[in-house]
C-alpha positions as CSV (number, residue, x, y, z in Angstrom):
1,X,-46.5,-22.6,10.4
2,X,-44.2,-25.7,11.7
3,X,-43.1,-25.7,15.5
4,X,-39.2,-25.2,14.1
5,X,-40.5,-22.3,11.9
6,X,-41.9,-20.5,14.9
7,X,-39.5,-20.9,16.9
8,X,-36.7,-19.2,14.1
9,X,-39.1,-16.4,13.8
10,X,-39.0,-15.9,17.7
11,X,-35.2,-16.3,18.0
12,X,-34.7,-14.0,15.2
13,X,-36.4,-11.3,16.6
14,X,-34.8,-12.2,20.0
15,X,-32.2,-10.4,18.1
16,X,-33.3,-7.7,17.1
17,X,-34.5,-6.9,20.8
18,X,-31.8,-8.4,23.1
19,X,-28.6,-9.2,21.7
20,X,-27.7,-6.3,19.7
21,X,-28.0,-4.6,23.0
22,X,-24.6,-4.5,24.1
23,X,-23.4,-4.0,20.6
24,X,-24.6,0.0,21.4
25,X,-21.7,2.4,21.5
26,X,-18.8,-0.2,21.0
27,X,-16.8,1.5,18.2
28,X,-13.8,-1.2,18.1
29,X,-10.7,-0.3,17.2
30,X,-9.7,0.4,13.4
31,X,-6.4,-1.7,12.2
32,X,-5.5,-0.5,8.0
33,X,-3.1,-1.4,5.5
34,X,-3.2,0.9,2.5
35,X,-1.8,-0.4,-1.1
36,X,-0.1,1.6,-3.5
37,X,-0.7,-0.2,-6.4
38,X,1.7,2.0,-8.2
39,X,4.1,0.0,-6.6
40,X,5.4,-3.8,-7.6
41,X,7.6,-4.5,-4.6
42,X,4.9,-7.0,-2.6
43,X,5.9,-5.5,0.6
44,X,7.1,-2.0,0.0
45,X,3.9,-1.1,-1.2
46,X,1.9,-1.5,1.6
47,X,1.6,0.8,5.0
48,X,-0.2,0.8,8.0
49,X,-2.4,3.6,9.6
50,X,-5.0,4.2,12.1
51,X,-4.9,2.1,15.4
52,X,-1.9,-0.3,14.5
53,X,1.0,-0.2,17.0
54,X,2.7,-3.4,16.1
55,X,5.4,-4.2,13.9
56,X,5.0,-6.4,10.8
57,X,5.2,-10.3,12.1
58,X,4.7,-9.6,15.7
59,X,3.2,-12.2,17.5
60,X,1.0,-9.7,20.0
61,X,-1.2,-9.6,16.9
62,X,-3.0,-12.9,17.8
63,X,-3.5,-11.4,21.2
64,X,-4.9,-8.0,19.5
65,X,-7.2,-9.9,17.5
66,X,-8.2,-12.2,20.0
67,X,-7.3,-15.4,17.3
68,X,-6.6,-18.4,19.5
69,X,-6.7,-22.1,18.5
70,X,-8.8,-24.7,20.6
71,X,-10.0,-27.7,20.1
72,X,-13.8,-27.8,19.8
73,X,-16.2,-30.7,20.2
74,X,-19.9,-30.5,20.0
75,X,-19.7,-26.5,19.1
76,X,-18.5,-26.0,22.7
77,X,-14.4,-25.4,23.4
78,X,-12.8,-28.1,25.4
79,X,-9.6,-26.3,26.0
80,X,-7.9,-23.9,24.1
81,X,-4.2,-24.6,22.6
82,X,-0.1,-23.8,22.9
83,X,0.3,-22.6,19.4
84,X,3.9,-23.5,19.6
85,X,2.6,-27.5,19.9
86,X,-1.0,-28.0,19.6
87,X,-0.6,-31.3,21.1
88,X,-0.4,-29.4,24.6
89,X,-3.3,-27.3,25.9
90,X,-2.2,-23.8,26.8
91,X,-1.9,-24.9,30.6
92,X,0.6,-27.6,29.2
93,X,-1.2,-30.6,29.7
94,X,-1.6,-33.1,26.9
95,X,-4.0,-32.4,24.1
96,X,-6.0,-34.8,22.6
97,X,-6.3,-33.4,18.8
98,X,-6.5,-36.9,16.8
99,X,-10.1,-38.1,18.0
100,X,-12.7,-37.4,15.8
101,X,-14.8,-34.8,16.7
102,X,-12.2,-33.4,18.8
103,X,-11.3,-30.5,16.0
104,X,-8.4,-28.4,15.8
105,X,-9.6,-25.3,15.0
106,X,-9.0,-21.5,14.5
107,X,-11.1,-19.1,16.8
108,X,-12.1,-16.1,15.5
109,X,-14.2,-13.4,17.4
110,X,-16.7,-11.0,15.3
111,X,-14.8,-8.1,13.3
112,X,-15.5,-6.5,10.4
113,X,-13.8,-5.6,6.6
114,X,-14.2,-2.4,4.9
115,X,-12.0,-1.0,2.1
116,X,-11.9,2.0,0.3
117,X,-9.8,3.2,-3.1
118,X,-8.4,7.0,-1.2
119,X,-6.7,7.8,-5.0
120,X,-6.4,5.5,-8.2
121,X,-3.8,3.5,-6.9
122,X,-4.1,3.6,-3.0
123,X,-6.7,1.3,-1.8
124,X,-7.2,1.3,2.2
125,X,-8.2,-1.8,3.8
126,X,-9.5,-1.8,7.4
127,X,-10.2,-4.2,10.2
128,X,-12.4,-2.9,13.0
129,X,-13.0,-5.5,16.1
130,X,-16.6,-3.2,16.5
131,X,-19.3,-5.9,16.2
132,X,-21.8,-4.3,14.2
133,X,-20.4,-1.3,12.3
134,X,-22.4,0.7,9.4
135,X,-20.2,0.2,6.3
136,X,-18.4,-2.8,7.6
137,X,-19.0,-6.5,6.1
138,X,-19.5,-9.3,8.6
139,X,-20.4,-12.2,6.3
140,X,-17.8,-14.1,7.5
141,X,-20.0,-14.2,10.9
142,X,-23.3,-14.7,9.5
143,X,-25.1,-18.3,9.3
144,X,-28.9,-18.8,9.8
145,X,-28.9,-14.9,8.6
146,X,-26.0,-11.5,8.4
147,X,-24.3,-11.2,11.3
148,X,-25.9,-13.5,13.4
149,X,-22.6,-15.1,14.8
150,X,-20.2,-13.8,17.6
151,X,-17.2,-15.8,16.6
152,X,-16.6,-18.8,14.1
153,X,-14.4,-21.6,14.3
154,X,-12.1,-22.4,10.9
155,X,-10.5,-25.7,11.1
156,X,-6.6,-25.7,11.4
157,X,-6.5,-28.8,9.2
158,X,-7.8,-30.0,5.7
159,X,-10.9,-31.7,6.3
160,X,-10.9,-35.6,7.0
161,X,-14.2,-37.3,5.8
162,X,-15.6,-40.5,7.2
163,X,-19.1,-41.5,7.7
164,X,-20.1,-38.8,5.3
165,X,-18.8,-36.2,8.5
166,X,-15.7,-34.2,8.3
167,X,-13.1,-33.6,10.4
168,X,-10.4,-31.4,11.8
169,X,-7.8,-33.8,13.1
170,X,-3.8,-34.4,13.1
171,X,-2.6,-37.8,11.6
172,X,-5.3,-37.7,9.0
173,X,-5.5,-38.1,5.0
174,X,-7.2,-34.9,3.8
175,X,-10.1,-36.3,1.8
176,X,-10.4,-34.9,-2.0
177,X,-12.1,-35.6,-5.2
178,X,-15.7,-35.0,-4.2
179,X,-17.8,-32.0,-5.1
180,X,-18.6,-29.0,-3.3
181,X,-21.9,-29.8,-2.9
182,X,-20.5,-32.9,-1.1
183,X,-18.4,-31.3,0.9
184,X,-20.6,-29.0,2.1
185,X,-23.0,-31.7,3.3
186,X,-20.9,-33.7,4.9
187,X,-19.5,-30.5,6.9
188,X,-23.4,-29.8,8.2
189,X,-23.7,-33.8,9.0
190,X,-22.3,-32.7,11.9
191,X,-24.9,-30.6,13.4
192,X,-26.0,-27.1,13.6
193,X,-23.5,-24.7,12.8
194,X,-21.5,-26.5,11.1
195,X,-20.2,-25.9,7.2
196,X,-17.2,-25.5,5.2
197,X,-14.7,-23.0,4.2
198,X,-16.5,-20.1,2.4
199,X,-15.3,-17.2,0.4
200,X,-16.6,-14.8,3.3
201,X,-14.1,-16.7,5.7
202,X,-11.2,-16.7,3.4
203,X,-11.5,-12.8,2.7
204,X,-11.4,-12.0,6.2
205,X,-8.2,-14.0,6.8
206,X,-6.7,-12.3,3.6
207,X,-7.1,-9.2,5.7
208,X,-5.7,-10.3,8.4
209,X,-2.9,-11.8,6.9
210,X,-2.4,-8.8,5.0
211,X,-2.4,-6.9,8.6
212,X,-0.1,-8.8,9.9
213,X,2.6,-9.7,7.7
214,X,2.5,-6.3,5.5
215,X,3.6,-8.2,2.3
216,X,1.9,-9.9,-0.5
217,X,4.2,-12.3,-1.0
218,X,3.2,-15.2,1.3
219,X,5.5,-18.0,-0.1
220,X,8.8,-15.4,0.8
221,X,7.9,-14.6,3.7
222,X,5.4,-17.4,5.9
223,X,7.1,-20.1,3.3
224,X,6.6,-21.7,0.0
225,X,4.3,-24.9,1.4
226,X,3.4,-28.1,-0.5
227,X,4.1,-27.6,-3.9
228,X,5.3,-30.3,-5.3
229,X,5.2,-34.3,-4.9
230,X,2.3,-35.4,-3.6
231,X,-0.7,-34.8,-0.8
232,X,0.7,-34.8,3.0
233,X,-1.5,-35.6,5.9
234,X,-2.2,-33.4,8.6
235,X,-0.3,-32.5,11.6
236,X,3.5,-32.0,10.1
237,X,2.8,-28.4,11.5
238,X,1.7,-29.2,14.4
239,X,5.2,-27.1,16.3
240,X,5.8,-24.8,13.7
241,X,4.2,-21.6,15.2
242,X,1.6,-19.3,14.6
243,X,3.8,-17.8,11.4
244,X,5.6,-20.9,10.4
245,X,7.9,-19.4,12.9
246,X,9.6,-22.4,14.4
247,X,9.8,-24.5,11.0
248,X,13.0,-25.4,10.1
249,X,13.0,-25.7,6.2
250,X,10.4,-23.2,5.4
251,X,11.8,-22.8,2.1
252,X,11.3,-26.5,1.0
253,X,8.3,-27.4,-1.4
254,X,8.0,-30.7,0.4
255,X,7.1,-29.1,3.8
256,X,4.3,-27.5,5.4
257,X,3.8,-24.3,6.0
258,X,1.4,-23.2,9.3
259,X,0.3,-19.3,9.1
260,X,-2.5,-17.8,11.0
261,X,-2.3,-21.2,13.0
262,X,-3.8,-22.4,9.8
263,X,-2.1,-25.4,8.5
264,X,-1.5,-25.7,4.7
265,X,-3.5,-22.4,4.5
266,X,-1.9,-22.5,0.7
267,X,-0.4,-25.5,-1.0
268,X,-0.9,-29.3,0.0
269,X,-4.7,-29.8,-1.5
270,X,-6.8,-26.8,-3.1
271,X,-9.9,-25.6,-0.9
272,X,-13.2,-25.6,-2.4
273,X,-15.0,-22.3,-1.8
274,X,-18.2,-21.7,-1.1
275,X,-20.9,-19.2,-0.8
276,X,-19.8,-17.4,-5.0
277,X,-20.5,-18.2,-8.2
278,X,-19.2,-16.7,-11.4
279,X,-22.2,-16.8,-13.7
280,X,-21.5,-17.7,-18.0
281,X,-23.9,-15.3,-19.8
282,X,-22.8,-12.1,-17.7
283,X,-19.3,-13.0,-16.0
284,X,-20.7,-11.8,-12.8
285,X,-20.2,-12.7,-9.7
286,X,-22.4,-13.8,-6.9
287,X,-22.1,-14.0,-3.5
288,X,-24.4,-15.3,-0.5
289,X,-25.2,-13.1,2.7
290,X,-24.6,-16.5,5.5
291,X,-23.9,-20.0,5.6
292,X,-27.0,-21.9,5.4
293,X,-27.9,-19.8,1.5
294,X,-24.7,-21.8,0.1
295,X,-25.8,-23.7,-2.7
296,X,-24.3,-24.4,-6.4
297,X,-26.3,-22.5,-8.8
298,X,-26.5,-18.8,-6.7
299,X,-29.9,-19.3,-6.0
300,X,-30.6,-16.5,-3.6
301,X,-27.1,-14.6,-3.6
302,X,-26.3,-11.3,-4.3
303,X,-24.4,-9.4,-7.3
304,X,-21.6,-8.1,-6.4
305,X,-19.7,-7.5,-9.3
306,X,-20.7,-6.9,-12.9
307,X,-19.0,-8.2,-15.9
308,X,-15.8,-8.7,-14.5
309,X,-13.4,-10.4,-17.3
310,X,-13.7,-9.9,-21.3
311,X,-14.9,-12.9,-23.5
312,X,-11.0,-14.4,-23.0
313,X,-9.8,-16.9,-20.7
314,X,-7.3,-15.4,-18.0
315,X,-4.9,-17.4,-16.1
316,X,-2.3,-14.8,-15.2
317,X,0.0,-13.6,-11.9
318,X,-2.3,-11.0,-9.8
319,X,-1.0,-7.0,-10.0
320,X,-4.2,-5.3,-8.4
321,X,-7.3,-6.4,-7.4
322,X,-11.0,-4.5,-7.6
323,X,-11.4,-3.2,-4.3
324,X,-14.6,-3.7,-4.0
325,X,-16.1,-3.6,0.1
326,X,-18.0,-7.2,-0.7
327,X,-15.1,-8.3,-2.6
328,X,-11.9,-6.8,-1.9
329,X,-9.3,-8.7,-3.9
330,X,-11.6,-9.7,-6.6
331,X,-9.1,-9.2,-9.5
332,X,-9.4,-5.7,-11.6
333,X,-8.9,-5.9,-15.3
334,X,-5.9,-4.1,-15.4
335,X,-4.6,-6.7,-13.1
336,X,-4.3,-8.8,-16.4
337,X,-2.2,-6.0,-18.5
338,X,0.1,-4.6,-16.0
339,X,3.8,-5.0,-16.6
340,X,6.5,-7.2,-15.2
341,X,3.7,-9.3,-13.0
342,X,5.1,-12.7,-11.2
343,X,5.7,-14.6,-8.6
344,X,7.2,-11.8,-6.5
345,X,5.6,-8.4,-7.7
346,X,2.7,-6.9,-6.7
347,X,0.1,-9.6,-5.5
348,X,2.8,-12.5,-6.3
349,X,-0.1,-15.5,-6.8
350,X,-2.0,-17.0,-9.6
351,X,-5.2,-16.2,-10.3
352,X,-7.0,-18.2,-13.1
353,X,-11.2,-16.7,-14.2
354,X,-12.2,-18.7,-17.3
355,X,-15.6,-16.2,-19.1
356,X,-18.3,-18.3,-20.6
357,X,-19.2,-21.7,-18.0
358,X,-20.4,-21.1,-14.6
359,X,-18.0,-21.9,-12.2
360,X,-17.0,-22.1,-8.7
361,X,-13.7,-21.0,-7.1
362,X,-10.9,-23.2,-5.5
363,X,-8.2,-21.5,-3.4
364,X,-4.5,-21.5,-2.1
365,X,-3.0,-23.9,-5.3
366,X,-2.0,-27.7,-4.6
367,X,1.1,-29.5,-4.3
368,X,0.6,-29.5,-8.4
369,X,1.1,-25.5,-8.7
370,X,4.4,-24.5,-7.6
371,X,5.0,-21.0,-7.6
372,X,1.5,-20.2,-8.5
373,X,0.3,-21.2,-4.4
374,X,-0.2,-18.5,-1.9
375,X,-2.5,-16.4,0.2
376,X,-4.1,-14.3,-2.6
377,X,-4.3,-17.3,-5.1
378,X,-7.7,-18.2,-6.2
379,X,-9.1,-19.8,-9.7
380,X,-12.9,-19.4,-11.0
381,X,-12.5,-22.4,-13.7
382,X,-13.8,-25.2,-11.9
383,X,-17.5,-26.0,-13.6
384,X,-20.1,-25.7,-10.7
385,X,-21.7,-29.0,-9.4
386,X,-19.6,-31.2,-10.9
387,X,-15.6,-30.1,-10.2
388,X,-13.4,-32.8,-8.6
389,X,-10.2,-33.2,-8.2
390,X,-7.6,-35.5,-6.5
391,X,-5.4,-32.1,-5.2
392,X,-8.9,-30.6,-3.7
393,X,-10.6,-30.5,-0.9
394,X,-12.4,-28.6,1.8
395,X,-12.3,-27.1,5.5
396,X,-14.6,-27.7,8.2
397,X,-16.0,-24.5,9.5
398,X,-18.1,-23.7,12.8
399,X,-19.9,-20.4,13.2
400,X,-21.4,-20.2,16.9
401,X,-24.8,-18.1,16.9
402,X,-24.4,-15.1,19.3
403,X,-26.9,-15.4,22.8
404,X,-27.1,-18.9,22.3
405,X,-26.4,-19.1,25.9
406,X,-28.3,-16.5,27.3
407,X,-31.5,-17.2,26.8
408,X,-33.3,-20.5,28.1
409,X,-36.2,-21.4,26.7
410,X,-38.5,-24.2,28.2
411,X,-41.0,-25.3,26.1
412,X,-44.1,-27.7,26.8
413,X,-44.6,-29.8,23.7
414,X,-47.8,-31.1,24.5
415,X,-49.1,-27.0,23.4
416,X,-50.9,-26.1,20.4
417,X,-49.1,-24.0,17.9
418,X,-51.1,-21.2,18.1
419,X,-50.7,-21.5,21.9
420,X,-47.4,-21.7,21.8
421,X,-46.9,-18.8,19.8
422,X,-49.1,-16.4,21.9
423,X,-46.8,-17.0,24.7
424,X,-43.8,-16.6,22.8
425,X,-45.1,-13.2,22.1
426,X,-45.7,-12.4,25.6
427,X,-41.8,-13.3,26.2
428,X,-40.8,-11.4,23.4
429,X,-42.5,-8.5,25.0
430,X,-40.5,-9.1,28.2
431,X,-37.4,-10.1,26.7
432,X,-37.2,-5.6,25.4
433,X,-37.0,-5.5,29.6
434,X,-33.5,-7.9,30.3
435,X,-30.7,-6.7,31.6
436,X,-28.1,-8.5,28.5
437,X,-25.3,-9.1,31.5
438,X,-27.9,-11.0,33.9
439,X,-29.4,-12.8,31.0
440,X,-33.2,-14.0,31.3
441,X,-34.6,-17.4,32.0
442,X,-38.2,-18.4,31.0
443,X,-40.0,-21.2,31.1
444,X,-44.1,-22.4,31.3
């Protein structure tokens, strides 16, 4: 056993001992939309139950949630950001959000998905900020294994590549045409903790977009984004508000749109999505557990839905999706025959699953897909390993390991392994004995 492999094995029990600690008795609160798919008006058909006290749009949300943007350097915030201008820090000093490795980015603390079908047509989708809930998915805060991470960093802006590194910075050229393979190494080039937009990440936005807004139809009512023309750089929403709420032309195609404090979240370039595969022979599809199983072929990920299309090619408007807790708007196969589906009924966006090649799934549409863009639209017909395109891209991610900071640990190279494990034992054993709000400091 390696020095680096002992010292994963230590820190992973670490967890299992120390952190999950204070996660004891914390049972969050519980924020739900429920669909009635029976419905095709994007926003009358959903409701909200349980804890939610807001109206629709309200900006206290970001506060409920805890969502704030910052700009992050190293894995550590600098300072966190006015939404209103993210040139200025919150205090209202200046902002420096065009250096490189100075990243713009979206921070999220740990919360959990779970949905549920309550009839046929009513599906109940919930958000609970509990940190480690039975029946809850946290794979959007999972890295070196499930649930490891107490919040995650998604970058405001399309990634920027140079020196084979990407970027969240204003004033930049989102980089395209390169694989996802690619993309994801340049996004852990940048250190531990680092990766790129994953499917995990973009379902648990979806449900809190869907939280917050209480429609479907993203273009109508955050705005219809870059949909036509050509690729923008970053940083044209840089004043336009957590909601696209200060933007002055948010029904132009030529503009960007900001929602979640996520610029471009749809239109502009196409994301490349990690961490799912939909496989040729079975038309299932396969998803990884954290960050550092993504790979290109599914080596290692999970099944999480079986046979999911017929032997046809579908490129169709979304009217329900599966429901399923490790998938929630996977699309259902009577999303493909229901009646009077478009661009502002039921789900509103495109959704494109070709049966028969493994592929890999971009999301939000391109300045080449018009009405098709928006928060729910997501194609599975881009061949794995070697997809490129010049409307695609990627975002850089950061997921911060929970207790990082809590526990020092000094260790004396010069030591054998099998010394050095014997003591790690020992600190294991005292490590049962912290007190998690003290923290605990060991050394040789």
């Amino acid at each position: 056993m390696t020095l680096n492999e002992i010292i994963k094995t230590f820190m992973q029990m670490v967890d299992k001992f120390y952190v999950r600690k204070k996660d004891a008795g914390n049972l969050g609160k519980h924020y739900s939309v429920i669909i009635d798919f029976s419905k095709s008006d994007p926003g009358g058909m959903i409701s909200y139950a349980d804890d939610v006290d807001r109206a629709p749009m309200s900006l206290d949300w970001f506060n409920i949630l805890g969502l704030k943007l910052c700009v992050l350097k190293d894995g550590k915030v600098l300072y966190y950001l006015n939404p209103d201008n993210v040139a200025k820090q919150i205090n209202g000093a200046a902002a420096d959000i065009t250096t490189l490795g100075n990243d713009v980015m979206l921070e999220v603390p740990r919360m959990g998905t779970n949905c549920m079908w309550i009839n046929r047509d009513k599906l109940k989708i919930t958000i609970t900020t509990a940190p480690n809930r039975a029946g809850y998915d946290y794979r959007a805060f999972s890295l070196h294994k499930y649930n490891d991470c107490d919040k995650i960093y998604i970058g405001r802006y399309e990634a920027y590549a140079t020196g084979n590194k990407l970027y969240s910075s204003s004033g930049k050229t989102p980089s395209v045409s390169q694989t996802v393979t690619t993309y994801r190494t340049w996004a852990t080039n940048r250190g531990t903790g680092y990766t790129h937009t994953g499917i995990c990440d973009n379902i648990l936005l979806q449900c809190i977009y869907l939280l917050i807004t209480k429609n479907f139809n993203s273009q109508a009512t955050i705005g219809q984004g870059i949909s036509t023309g050509n690729t923008h750089n970053t940083g044209e929403a840089n004043t336009f508000g957590w909601l696209n709420n200060h933007s002055t032309n948010k029904n132009s195609t030529t503009t960007a749109i900001c929602c979640l404090g996520i610029e471009n979240w749809w239109g502009n370039i196409w994301d490349n999505e990690d961490g799912s595969i939909k496989t040729a022979d079975t038309n299932n599809i396969l998803m990884a557990q954290y960050a550092d199983q993504y790979n290109t072929s599914g080596t290692g990920y999970e099944v999480v839905a079986t046979n999911i299309i017929d032997q046809t090619e579908h490129y169709e408007y979304q009217a329900r999706c599966a429901g399923l807790p490790k998938f929630i708007f996977m699309p259902d196969r009577n999303s493909f025959v229901a009646e009077n589906r478009s661009e502002t009924t039921y789900m509103c966006d495109m959704t494109s699953i070709t049966s028969n090649l493994t592929t890999l799934p971009i999301w939000g549409g391109s300045w080449m897909h018009n009405a098709h863009n928006g928060a729910f639209c997501r194609f599975y017909d881009m061949i794995a390993e070697t997809f490129t395109s010049i409307d695609a891209g990627s975002r850089l991610v950061y997921k911060h390991v929970e207790g990082g900071g809590c526990l020092t640990l000094l260790i004396i190279l010069s030591l054998n392994q099998m010394q050095l494990l014997r003591r790690l034992h020992l600190l294991l054993l005292s490590i049962s004995r912290c007190n998690p709000l003290e923290g605990c400091i060991f050394s040789q």
